[in-house]
C-alpha positions in Angstrom: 77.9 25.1 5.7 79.6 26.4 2.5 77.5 28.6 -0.1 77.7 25.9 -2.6 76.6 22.9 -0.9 73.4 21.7 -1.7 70.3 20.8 0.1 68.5 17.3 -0.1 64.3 18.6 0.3 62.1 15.4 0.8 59.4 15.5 -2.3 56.6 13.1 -1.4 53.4 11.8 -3.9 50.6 13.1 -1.7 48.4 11.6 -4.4 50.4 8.5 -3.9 49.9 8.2 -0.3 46.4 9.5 -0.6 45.9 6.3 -2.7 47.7 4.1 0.3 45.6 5.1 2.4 42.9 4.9 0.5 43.2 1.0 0.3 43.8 0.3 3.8 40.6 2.5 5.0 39.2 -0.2 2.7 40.6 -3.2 4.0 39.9 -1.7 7.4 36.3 -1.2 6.5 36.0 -5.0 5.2 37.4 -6.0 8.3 34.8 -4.5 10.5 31.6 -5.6 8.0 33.3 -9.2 8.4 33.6 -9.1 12.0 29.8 -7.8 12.6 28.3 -10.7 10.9 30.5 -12.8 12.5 28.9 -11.2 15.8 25.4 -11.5 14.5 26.1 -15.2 13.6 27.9 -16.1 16.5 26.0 -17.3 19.7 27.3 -15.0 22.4 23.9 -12.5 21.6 21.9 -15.5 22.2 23.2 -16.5 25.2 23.4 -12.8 26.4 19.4 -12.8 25.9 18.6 -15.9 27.6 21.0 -14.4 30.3 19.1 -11.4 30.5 15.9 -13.2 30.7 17.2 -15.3 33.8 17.9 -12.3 35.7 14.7 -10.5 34.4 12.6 -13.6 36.4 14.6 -13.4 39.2 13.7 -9.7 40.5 9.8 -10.5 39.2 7.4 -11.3 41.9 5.5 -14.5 41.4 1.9 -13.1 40.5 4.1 -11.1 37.6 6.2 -14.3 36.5 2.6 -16.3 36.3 1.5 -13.7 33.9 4.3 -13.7 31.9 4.0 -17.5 31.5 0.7 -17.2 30.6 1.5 -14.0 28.2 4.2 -16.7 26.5 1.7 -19.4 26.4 -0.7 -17.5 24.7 2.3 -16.4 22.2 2.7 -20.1 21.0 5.3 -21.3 23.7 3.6 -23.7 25.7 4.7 -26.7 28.4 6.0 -23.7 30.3 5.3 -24.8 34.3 4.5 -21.2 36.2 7.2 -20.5 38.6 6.5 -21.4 42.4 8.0 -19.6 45.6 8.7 -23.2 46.9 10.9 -24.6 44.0 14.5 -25.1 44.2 16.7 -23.3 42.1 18.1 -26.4 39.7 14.6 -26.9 39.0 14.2 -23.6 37.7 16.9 -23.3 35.7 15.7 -26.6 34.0 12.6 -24.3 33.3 14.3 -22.0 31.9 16.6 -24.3 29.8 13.2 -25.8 28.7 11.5 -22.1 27.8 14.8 -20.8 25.6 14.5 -24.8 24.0 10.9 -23.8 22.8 12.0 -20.1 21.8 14.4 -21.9 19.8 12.2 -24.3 18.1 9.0 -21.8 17.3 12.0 -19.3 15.7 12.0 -21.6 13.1 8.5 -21.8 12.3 6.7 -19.4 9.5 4.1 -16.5 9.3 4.5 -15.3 13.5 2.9 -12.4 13.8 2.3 -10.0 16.9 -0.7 -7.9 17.2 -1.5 -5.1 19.2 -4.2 -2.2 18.6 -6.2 0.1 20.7 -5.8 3.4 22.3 -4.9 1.9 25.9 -1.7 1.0 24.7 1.0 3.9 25.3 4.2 1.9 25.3 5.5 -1.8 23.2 5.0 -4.6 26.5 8.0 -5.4 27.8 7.9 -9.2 27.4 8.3 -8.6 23.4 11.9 -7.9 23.8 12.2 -11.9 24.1 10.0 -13.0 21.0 12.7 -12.3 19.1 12.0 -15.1 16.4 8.8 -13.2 15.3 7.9 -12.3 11.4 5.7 -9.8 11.5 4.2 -6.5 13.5 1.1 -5.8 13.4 0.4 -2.6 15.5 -2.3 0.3 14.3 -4.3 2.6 16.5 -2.3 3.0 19.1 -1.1 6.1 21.2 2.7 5.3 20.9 4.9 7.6 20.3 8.0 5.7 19.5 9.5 2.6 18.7 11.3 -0.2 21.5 15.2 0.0 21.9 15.2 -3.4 21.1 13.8 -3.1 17.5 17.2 -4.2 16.5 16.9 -7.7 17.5 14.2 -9.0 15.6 16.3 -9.5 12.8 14.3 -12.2 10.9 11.0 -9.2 11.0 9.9 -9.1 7.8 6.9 -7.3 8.1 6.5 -4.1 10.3 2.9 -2.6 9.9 2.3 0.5 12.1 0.2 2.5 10.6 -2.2 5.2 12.5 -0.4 5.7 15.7 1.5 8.8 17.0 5.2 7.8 15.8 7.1 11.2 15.7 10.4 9.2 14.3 12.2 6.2 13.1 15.1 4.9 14.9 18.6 4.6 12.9 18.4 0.7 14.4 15.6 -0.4 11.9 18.6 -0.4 9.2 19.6 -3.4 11.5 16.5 -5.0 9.6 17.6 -6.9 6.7 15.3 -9.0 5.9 12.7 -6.2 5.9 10.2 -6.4 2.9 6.9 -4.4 3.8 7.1 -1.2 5.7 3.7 0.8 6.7 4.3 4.0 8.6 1.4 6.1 7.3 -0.7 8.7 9.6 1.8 9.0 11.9 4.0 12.0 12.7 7.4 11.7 11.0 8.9 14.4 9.9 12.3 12.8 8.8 13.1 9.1 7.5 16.2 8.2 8.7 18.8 7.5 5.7 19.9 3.8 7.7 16.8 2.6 6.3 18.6 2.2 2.9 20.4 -0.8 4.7 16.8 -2.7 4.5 18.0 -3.9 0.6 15.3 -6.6 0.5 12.5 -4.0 1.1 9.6 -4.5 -1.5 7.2 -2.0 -0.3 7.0 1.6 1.5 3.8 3.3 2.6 5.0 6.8 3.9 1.3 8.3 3.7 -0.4 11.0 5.7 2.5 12.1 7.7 1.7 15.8 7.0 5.1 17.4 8.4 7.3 14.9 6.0 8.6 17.0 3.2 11.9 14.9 1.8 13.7 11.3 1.7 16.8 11.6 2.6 19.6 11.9 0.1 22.7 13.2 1.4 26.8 12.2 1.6 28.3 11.8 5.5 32.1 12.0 6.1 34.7 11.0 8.3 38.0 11.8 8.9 41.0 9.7 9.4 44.1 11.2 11.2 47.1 8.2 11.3 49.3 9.3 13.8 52.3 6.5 12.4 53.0 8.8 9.2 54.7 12.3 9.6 55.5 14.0 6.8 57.2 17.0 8.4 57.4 18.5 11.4 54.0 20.5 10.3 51.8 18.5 7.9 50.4 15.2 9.1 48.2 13.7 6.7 44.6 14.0 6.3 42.1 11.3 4.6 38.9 12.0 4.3 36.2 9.0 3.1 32.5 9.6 2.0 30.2 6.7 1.8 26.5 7.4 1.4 23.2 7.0 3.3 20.2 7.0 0.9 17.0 5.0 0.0 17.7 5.0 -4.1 20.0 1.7 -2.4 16.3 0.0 -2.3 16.8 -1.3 -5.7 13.9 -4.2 -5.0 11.2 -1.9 -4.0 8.3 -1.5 -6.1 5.6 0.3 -3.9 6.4 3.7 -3.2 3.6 5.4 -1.5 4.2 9.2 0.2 0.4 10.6 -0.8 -0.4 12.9 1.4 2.7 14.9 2.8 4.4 17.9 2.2 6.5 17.3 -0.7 7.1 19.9 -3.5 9.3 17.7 -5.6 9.7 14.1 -6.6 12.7 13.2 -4.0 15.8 12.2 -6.2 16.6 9.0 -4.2 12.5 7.8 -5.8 13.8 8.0 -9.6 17.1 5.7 -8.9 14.3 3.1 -7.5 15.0 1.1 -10.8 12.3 -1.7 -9.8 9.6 0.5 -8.9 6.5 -0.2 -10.1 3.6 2.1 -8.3 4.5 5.5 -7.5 1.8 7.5 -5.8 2.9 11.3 -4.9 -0.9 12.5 -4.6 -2.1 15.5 -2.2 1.2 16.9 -2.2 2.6 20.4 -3.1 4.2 19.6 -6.5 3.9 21.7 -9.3 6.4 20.1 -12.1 7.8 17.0 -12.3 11.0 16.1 -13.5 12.3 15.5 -17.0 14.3 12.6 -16.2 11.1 10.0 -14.8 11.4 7.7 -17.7 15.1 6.2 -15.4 12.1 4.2 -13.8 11.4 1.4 -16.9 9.0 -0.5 -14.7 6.5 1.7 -13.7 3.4 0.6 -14.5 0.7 3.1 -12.4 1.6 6.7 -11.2 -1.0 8.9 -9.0 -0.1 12.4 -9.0 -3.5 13.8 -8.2 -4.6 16.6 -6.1 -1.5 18.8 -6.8 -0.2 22.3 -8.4 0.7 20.1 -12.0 0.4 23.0 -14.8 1.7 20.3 -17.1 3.2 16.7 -17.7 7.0 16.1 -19.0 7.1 14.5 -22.5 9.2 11.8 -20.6 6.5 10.0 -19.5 5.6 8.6 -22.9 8.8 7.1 -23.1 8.1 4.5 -20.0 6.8 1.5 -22.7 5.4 -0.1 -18.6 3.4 2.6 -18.3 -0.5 1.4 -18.0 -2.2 4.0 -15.7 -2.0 7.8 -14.4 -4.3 9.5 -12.4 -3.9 13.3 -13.2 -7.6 14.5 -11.4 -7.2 17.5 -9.2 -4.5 19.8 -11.2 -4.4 22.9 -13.3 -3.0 20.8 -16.3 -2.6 22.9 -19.5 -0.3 20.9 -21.5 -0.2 17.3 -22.1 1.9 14.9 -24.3 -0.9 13.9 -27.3 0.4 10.4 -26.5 -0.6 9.8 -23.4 -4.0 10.9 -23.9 -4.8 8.7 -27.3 -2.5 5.4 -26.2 -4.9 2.4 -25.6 -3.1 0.3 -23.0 -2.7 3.6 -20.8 -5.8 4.6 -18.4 -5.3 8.4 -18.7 -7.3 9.6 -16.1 -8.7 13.1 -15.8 -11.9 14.0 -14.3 -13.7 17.3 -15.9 -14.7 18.0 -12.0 -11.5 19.2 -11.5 -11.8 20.9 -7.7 -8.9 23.6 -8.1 -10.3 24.7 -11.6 -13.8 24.4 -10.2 -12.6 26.8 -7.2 -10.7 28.8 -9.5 -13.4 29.3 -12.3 -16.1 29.8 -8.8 -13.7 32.5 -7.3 -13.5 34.5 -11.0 -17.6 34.2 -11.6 -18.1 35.5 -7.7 -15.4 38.2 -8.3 -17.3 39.7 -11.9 -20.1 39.2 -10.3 -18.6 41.8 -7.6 -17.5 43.9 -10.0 -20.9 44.0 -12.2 -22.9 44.8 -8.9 -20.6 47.5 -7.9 -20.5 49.1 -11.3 -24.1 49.1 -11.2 -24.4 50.6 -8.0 -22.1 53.2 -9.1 -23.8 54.2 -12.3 -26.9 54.0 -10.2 -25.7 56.6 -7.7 -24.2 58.6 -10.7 -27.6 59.1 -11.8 -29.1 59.9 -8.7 -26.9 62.5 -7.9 -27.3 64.0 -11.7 -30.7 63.9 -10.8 -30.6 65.7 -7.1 -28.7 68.1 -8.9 -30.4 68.6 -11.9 -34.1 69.3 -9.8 -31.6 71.3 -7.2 -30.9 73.7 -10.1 -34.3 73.4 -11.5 -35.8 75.2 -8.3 -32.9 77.6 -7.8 -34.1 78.9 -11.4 -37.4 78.7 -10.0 -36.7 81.0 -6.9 -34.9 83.4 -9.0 -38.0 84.5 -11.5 -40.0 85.5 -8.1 -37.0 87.3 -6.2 -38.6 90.3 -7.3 -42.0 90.0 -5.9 -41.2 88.2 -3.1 -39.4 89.3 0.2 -36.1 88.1 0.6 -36.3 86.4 3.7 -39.1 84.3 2.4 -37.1 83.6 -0.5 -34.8 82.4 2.0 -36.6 80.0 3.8 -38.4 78.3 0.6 -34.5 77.8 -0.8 -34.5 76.3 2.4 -36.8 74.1 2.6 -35.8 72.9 -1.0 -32.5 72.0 0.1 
């Protein structure tokens, strides 16, 4: 190779490829959301279930298949012939053709609902997990702990009360739940929402109350990384493409109840002011003690509680919200707030005078001067008695002294004595 001859160095756009990449992870992504719902449309999960169901008879005794049928009976599917030791098996599976026929025809049917309460109940029965065309839970006071694997086929649910039981978390399947529009998880024991519940779009209202170790809503960015092994750059670099999507509730852009009184929260959560549609927004008997200069990005709300907080003050913001018709304020250490809230008509400003943290506060500083008072008292008072122990123990030293001439000294002695 001569001195001169020159050296051809491959120069590549990694912004160019970046941006290659960037469409195909797209297209990729489209191709997968495409293919899921053509798996939740197609049939194959259907058949799957009754399937499942077939072989879930089969290895039940016959006292246990009687009470199912009965259970399903009760839960609207009726013509259902119990299952007999003597039948043949074609006759059976006519049975079950006949039960799946019925499952079919009731999942089109409005307003089913499925009730359970009392504290007997530890666990979800197992014969739910084939009432999939269900509506509507209904389950409160309860000692379960957790919701069914199968949560994620109920996918026409569109209410799911569970309010008062011992739910410690909320599975990442309940984002399977589109047509979601009422959610009650109140006085339970979350501590964490999962962020897959921003896939529930259609969700209208969100009870979050009472569960005392919840402190957030989840806002946060995930990532994954994308190593194509089809393009080499050189023998050292390959290239690296990294995609962020989000997981967050402020995607609930139809909800307009937003309840999470009684938690741990010491901040409006971000994800609650991009909730454009939200109407009612109660954040009482929480730990906040500001709130945010921003809250007129929600235009519709029309009632906020913030009671029963550490509020020294309200943002000047809120007189901008022109929706704005009642706030409930009872229960802080407010010092400043905006004159308009306070003299507009069409809002309720409410702010009782029986304020319990100022009442404690103002109790606390009368019981502490009256402390003080006593104490100075009892101090003066001991000041003077000692001046006054002194004064008569000086008095009859003086005394003593005039007669120290007449009288011997060790009677002098013993009256000095004595007088002490």
């Amino acid at each position: 190779m001569g001195p001169n001859r020159k050296v051809d160095v491959p120069v590549y756009d990694l912004s160019l490829i970046r941006g290659i990449w960037e469409v195909r992870v797209k297209k990729q992504r489209h191709r997968q959301k495409k293919e899921q719902e053509r798996m939740e449309k197609s049939a194959l999960a259907r058949i799957d279930q009754q399937w499942q169901y077939r072989i879930y008879c089969k290895t039940m005794k016959t006292k246990e298949l009687n009470q199912l049928h009965h259970y399903l009976e009760r839960s609207m599917l009726t013509d259902i012939q119990p299952y007999m030791g003597c039948m043949d098996q074609n006759t059976e599976v006519q049975q079950q053709d006949q039960m799946v026929q019925q499952d079919e025809n009731h999942a089109d049917k409005k307003n089913l609902t499925f009730q359970l309460e009392g504290e007997r109940w530890m666990d979800f029965p197992r014969e739910l997990q084939w009432m999939t065309y269900l509506q509507e839970w209904h389950i409160q006071r309860t000692r379960i702990r957790q919701l069914p694997d199968f949560l994620a086929l109920f996918t026409q649910l569109t209410v799911l009360e569970i309010p008062k039981n011992f739910i410690t978390e909320l599975p990442p399947e309940i984002g399977k739940l589109t047509e979601l529009r009422r959610l009650n998880v109140s006085y339970n024991r979350l501590s964490r929402v999962p962020p897959e519940l921003g896939e529930c779009e259609k969700l209208e209202r969100l009870d979050l109350a009472g569960n005392h170790n919840l402190f957030g809503l989840p806002f946060e960015v995930r990532t994954q990384v994308f190593r194509p092994s089809n393009l080499l750059l050189t023998s050292h670099w390959r290239l690296q493409q990294t995609q962020r999507f989000y997981l967050q509730l402020s995607s609930l852009k139809q909800l307009v109840h937003l309840d999470i009184s009684e938690n741990r929260f010491v901040s409006i959560p971000i994800c609650a002011l991009r909730m454009t549609s939200l109407q009612l927004l109660d954040l009482s008997n929480n730990h906040l003690t500001d709130l945010p200069q921003d809250m007129d990005r929600l235009e519709e709300l029309t009632t906020l509680y913030v009671h029963k907080n550490n509020l020294s003050y309200l943002p000047l913001c809120l007189s901008n919200i022109s929706t704005l018709k009642m706030i409930v304020v009872s229960g802080n250490e407010l010092t400043c707030v905006p004159t308009k809230l306070c003299n507009d008509p069409e809002i309720k400003f409410i702010r009782l005078y029986d304020n319990p943290s100022s009442e404690k506060k103002r109790m606390e500083k009368e019981e502490k001067k009256r402390k003080e008072k006593e104490k100075r008292r009892w101090t003066e008072q001991k000041e003077e008695v000692k001046d006054s122990s002194e004064k008569e123990f000086m008095e009859a030293y003086i005394s003593t002294l005039k007669d120290r001439d007449t009288v011997p000294f060790s009677t002098t002695k013993v009256s000095i004595s004595c007088l002490l």
